[in-house]
C-alpha positions as CSV (number, residue, x, y, z in Angstrom):
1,X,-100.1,47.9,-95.3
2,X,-103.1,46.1,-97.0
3,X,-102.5,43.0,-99.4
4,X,-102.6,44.9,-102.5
5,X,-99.7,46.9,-101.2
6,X,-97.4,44.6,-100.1
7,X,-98.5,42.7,-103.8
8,X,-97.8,45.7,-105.3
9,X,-93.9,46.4,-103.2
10,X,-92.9,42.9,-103.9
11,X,-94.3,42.2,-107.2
12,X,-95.7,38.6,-105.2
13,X,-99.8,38.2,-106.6
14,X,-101.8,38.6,-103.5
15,X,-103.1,35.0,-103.8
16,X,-99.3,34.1,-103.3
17,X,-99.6,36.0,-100.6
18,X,-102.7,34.3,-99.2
19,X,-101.1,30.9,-99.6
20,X,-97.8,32.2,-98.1
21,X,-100.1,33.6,-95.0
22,X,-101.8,29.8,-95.1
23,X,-98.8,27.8,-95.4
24,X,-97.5,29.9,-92.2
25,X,-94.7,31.7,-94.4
26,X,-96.2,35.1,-93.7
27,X,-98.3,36.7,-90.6
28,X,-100.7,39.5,-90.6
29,X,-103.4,41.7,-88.0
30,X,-107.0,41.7,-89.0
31,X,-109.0,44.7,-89.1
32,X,-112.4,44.8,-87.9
33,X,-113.9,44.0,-91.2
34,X,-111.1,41.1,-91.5
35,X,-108.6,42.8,-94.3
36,X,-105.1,41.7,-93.9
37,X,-102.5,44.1,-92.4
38,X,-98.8,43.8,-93.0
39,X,-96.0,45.1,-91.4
40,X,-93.4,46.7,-93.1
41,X,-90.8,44.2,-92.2
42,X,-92.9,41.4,-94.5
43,X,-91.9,43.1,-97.2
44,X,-88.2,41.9,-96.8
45,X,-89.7,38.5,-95.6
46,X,-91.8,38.1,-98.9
47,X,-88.3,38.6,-100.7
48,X,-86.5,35.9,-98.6
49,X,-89.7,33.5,-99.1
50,X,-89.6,34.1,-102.9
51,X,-85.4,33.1,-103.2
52,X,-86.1,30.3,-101.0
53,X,-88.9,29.3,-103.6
54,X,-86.4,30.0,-106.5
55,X,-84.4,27.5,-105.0
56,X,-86.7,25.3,-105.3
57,X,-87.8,24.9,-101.4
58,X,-90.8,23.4,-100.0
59,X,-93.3,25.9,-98.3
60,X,-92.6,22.9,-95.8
61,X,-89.1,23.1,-95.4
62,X,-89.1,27.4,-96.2
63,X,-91.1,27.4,-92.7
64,X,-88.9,25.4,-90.8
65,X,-86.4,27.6,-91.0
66,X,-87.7,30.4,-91.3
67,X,-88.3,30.6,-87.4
68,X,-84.6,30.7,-86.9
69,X,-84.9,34.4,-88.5
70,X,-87.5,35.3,-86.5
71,X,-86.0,33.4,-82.9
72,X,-82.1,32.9,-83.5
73,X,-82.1,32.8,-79.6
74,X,-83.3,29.5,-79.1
75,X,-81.0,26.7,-79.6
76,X,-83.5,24.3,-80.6
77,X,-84.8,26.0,-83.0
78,X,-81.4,27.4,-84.6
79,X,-80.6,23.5,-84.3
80,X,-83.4,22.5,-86.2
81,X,-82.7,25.1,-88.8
82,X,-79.3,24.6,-89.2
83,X,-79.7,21.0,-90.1
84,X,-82.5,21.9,-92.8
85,X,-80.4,24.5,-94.2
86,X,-77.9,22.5,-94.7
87,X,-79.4,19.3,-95.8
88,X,-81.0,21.8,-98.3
89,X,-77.1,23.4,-99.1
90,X,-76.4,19.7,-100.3
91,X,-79.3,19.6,-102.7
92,X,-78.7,22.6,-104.4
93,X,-75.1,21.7,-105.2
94,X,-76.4,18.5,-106.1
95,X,-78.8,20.3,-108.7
96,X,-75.8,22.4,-109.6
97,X,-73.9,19.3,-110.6
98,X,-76.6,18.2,-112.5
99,X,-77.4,21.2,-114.5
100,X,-73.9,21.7,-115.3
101,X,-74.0,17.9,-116.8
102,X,-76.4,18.7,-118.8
103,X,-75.2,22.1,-120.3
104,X,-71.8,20.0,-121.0
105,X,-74.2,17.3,-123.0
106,X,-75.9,20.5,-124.3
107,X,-73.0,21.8,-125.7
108,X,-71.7,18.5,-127.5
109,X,-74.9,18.6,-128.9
110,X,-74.7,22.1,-130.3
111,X,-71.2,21.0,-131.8
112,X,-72.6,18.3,-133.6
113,X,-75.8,20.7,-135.0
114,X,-73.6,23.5,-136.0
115,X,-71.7,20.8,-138.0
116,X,-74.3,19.3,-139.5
117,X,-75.8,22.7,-140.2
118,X,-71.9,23.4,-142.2
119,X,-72.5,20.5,-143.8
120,X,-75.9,21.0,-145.2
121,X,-75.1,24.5,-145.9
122,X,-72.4,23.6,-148.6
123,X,-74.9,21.6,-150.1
124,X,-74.6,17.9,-151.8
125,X,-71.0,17.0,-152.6
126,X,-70.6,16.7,-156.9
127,X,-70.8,13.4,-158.2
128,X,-68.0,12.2,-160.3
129,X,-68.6,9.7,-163.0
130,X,-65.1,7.2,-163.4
131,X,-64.1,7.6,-167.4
């Protein structure tokens, strides 16, 4: 399939694509008149590049272990990838932590709002003049 293809069956732009295919994320053939050619199986690949963006991946780090999909059979490799994915694990939860931090400071936040908003709804407390 052409670029615009696979754009269109993974919803990636085809300059994505082109920077996927530069950063060594993606592969394709050349025709004579040098249009790129995709397999079918990239289409899955795209998908797996895209999460692995999501999760906020390097295109460095996406293509060292994305070999490990392509060659599980060699040790050094699935070694290599192992480590990455797992140092990579770590971070996530790490970010996880965070985020969930900040949604709990979020949320004490939103208390104190929707109490001040109470407050300003019943508007200025009466004043009372001492007799």
């Amino acid at each position: 399939m052409r670029i615009g293809e696979l754009s269109r069956r993974t919803g990636v732009s085809p300059r994505s694509l082109r920077y996927y295919e530069e950063q060594g994320l993606l592969t394709s053939s050349r025709s004579e008149s040098g249009q790129r050619h995709y397999s079918d199986a990239e289409v899955l690949r795209v998908s797996l590049i895209r999460q692995l963006f999501g999760a906020g991946m390097s295109s460095r780090v996406i293509a060292s272990v994305l070999p490990c999909v392509e060659t599980p059979s060699d040790p050094g490799v699935v070694e290599l990838a192992f480590a990455t994915m797992t140092r990579e694990r770590d971070r996530i939860d790490a970010d996880i932590v965070h985020l969930m931090e900040t949604r709990d400071a979020l949320d004490v936040l939103i208390k104190a709002n929707g109490r001040h908003q109470a407050e300003l709804s019943r508007g200025p407390e009466p004043v009372t003049r001492a007799s």
